[in-house]
C-alpha positions in Angstrom: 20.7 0.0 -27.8 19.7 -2.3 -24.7 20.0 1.0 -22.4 17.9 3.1 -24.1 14.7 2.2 -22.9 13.1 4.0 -20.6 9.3 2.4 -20.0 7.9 -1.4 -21.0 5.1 0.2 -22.9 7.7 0.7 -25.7 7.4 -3.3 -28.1 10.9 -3.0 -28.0 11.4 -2.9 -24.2 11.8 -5.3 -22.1 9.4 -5.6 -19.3 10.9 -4.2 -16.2 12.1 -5.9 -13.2 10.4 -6.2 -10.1 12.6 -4.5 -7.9 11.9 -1.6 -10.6 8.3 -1.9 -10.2 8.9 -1.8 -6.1 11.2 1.0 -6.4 8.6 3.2 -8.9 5.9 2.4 -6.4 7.5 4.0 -3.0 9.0 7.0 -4.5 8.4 10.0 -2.4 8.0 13.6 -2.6 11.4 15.5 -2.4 10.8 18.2 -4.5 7.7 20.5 -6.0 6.3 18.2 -9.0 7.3 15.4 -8.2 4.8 12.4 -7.7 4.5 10.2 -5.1 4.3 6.6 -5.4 1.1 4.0 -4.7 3.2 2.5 -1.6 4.0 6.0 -0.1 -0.2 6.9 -0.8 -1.8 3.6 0.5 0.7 3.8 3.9 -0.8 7.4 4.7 -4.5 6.1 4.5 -3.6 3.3 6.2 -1.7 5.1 8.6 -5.1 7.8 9.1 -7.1 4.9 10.4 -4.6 3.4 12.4 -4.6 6.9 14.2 -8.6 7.1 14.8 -8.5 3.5 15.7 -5.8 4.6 18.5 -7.9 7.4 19.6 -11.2 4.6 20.1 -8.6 2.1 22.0 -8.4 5.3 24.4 -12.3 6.0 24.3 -14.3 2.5 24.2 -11.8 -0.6 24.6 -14.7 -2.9 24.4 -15.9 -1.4 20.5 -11.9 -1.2 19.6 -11.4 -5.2 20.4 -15.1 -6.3 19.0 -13.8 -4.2 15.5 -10.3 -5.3 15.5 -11.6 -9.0 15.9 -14.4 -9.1 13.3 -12.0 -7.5 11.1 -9.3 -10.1 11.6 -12.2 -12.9 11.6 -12.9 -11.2 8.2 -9.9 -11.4 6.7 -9.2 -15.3 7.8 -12.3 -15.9 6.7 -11.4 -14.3 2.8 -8.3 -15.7 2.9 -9.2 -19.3 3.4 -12.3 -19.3 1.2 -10.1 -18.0 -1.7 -7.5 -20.8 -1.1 
């Protein structure tokens, strides 16, 4: 029965679609024991250091800008060697 499946670890299964994948991967937290999804765990660490680099914008403009830059310098940088 083509519905029956519930996971692609299963030979029978067919892999899952994408937007399944995407879907699995944001789930949130609505009630006790539920789990949370990678997407919904990586944007609150993300989301940490985008608050502490806030607070060093307010503190020392100068050390915000010379981080923000070497980062993005950093990231070009990966990006075009691994092109």
């Amino acid at each position: 029965m083509p519905g029956s499946c519930i996971r692609p670890p299963d030979p029978t299964c067919p892999p899952l679609p994408v937007h399944a994948s995407l879907m699995r991967a944001s789930r949130t937290k609505n009630e006790n024991g539920e789990k949370v999804g990678a997407l919904n765990k990586l944007f609150g660490f993300v989301y940490r250091g985008r608050e502490k680099m806030k607070a060093l914008k307010k503190s020392n403009r100068s050390l915000y800008y010379g981080i923000k830059y070497v980062t993005l310098g950093g990231l070009l940088t990966a990006f075009v060697v691994w092109a």
